[in-house]
Steps between C-alpha positions, in 0.01 A plus 500: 500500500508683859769728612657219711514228184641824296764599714608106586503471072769796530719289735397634850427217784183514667678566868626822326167597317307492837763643703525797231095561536534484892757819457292677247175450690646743812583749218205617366443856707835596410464435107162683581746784598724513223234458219390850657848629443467376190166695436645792585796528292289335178245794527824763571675360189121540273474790655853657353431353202163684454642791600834515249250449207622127433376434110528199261775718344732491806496066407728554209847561498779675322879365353763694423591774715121546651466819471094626605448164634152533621450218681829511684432816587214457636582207712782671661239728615245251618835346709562868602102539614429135689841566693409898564891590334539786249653288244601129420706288231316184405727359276547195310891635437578449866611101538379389877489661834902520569481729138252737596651535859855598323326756306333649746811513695730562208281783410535716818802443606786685397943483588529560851145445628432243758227211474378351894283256519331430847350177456796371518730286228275515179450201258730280376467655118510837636851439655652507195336818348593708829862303490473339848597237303753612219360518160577680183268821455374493890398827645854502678703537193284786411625653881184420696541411824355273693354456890230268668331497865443179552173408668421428847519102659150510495499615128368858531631833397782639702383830513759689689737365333346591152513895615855449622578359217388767204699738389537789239724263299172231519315609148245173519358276764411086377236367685421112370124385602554099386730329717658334216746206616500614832342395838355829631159581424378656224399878560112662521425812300464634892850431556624662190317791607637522821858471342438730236380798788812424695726584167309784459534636831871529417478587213178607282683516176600169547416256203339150638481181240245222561595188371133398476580157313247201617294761736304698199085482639580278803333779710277778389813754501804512351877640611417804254173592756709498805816734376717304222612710248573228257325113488662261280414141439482230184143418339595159468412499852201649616415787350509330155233257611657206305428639155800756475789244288737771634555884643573728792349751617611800727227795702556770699586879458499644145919634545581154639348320240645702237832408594424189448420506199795688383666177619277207356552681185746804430581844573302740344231212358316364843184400492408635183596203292455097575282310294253268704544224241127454509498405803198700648253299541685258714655753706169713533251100552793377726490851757126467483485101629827617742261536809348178478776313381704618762206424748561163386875480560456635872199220576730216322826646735248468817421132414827422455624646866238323673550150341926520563448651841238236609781271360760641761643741235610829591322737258529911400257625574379243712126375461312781691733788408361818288625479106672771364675300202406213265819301619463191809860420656508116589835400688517114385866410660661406192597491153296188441173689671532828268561252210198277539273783596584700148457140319187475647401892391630399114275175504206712577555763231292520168793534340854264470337315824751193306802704617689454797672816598841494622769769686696663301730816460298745431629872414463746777498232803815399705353137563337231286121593459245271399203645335105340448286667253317334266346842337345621215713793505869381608641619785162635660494473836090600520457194329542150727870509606744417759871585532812517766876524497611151636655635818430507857218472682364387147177676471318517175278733406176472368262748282309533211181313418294673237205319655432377829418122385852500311663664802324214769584227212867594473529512906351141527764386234775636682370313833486188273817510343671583878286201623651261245861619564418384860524842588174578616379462848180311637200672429355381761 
């Protein structure tokens, strides 16, 4: 059986096979690209291994409190090495992204500081830890204040109003990479610099957090190379190259990381206890795959914005734009769009592709959100996934794809289910 019989036994009409391989075939120099990127960061991740002395006796684990966790230890400092920090957590203890972001924050800020952030309003989860939107335990009941400098119309940093806007009272500056449910663009490590130095200029003391989530070895650098003085992200998403069932992790200077710590655990304790629930091997196999992986993810997020913009979709980025995130914005126009494009995503999936995913209330979000993910690990948005709040313009956003096949396979789905929901235009 051929490629075109396989893919027609999964359900996908011929117009939509050969229209898919029309799209693919214009593609091939820029995969060429990325699959360097992805050469680079494999051989810098070896490479940190190597040189942090990686044995078979960092694969086991340790229960209990975890005291002299070798392997933990040492994969903190292979995180700490491949992102050039002074220390890291890598820890199966912190829940998702949103966790390790409140620690971070929760950790070094105190009564009376203030917290900006200059990319404008953060994620929807993150509201509720800063208290944007009121929520038992939020960093506002604690007496941290809060600020934001919104972004420019064209979605850029707003430089001068960044400097007017720090002040001695400002203790920690929020910078988020992904665009998350929004419809600016996501940022390059470039841009981060360039934010970072204009923070500094004001003030050099000045603490500057990276959420790094869905961005981890998109490019060859990372926020921590350009300036960041923390990184934070989830390794169910990139960096835990779909192997990690779970776990945070958070990089950057040894002081800021400490506090951290003294928050994801207790006063006094830190870092020096957390078992990793023998959990090594996944979290040390899934950082080593996390360059190619996420190589993967970026190729599957270019197919997908040249097939819906050829389709008369608007897509973020659009089709010839540089990637600087896993995630592909498509505006579909309606509830019905976003729902038929994540039915198509859960059809394709190795996993529950029986299951027809549905909006729902979902903690954390102010409107219904419908979710696609047919993973091995739940939740894991490296893995083939789609998601959006059902809400104006009605985008959805697409990601994950531990493979490029899977990724190209779950896009063609989508396209089919849209197409027999009437919702698809001609292909012609």
């Amino acid at each position: 059986m051929n490629n075109k019989a396989l893919y027609k036994a999964a359900g996908i009409d011929e117009d939509l096979y050969s229209f898919g391989e029309s799209i693919e075939e214009t593609l091939k120099d820029r995969f060429e690209a990325i699959d360097k990127t992805a050469e680079y960061n494999q051989i810098k991740v070896i490479h940190a291994m190597q040189e942090c002395g990686v044995s078979e006796a960092c694969l086991t684990g340790t229960t209990g409190y975890g005291y002299n966790d070798l392997g933990r230890d040492k994969l903190e400092e292979v995180y700490a090495r491949t992102f050039h920090t002074e220390a890291a957590l890598v820890r199966p203890l912190i829940a998702c992204g949103t966790h390790a972001l409140a620690i971070a924050l929760m950790g070094n800020l105190r009564p009376g500081d203030e917290l900006l952030s200059i990319s404008g309003l953060p994620y929807d989860t993150l509201q509720e830890v800063i208290g944007i939107r009121p929520s038992r335990g939020s960093l506002m009941e604690y007496g941290v204040t809060y600020r934001q400098v919104d972004l420019k119309e064209d979605g850029s940093f707003d430089f001068e109003a960044i400097q007017n806007a720090i002040t001695d009272k400002t203790a920690l500056v929020e910078i988020q990479r992904s665009k998350g449910y929004s419809s600016r663009r996501s940022f390059s490590v470039e841009q981060i610099g360039e934010a970072i130095r204009c923070v500094k200029s004001v003030r050099p003391d000045l603490r500057v957090m990276v959420d790094n989530c869905y961005g981890e070895f998109v490019e060859e650098i990372e926020p921590s190379d350009v300036g960041a003085d923390l990184v934070v992200g989830s390794l169910i998403k990139n960096p835990g190259g779909g192997l990690a069932p779970i776990g945070g992790y958070i990089a950057g200077t040894k002081e800021a990381v400490d506090n951290a710590s003294y928050r994801m655990t207790c006063p006094g304790l830190g870092a020096e206890i957390g078992p990793s629930l023998n959990m090594n091997t996944s979290f040390y196999e899934g950082f080593f795959l996390a360059p190619v992986v996420t190589a993967a993810a970026v190729k599957g997020a270019i197919f997908a914005a040249n097939c819906y913009e050829r389709l008369g979709f608007e897509c973020l980025p659009n089709s010839t734009e540089p990637r600087y995130d896993i995630i592909e914005a498509i505006t579909l126009g309606s509830a019905e769009g976003v729902c038929a494009f994540c039915e198509g995503i859960q059809k394709g999936a190795p996993v529950d592709s029986f299951v027809r995913p549905e909006p729902w209330d979902m903690p954390g979000y102010d409107d219904p959100v419908i979710m696609a993910a047919g993973a091995f690990v739940e939740g894991s948005s490296i893995e083939l996934s789609a998601d959006g709040p059902i809400r104006p313009p009605y985008n959805v956003y697409f990601q994950g794809g531990l493979t490029y096949p899977s990724a190209k396979l779950g896009i063609l789905m989508s396209m089919q289910r849209m197409k027999e929901e009437g919702l698809l235009p001609s292909l012609s």
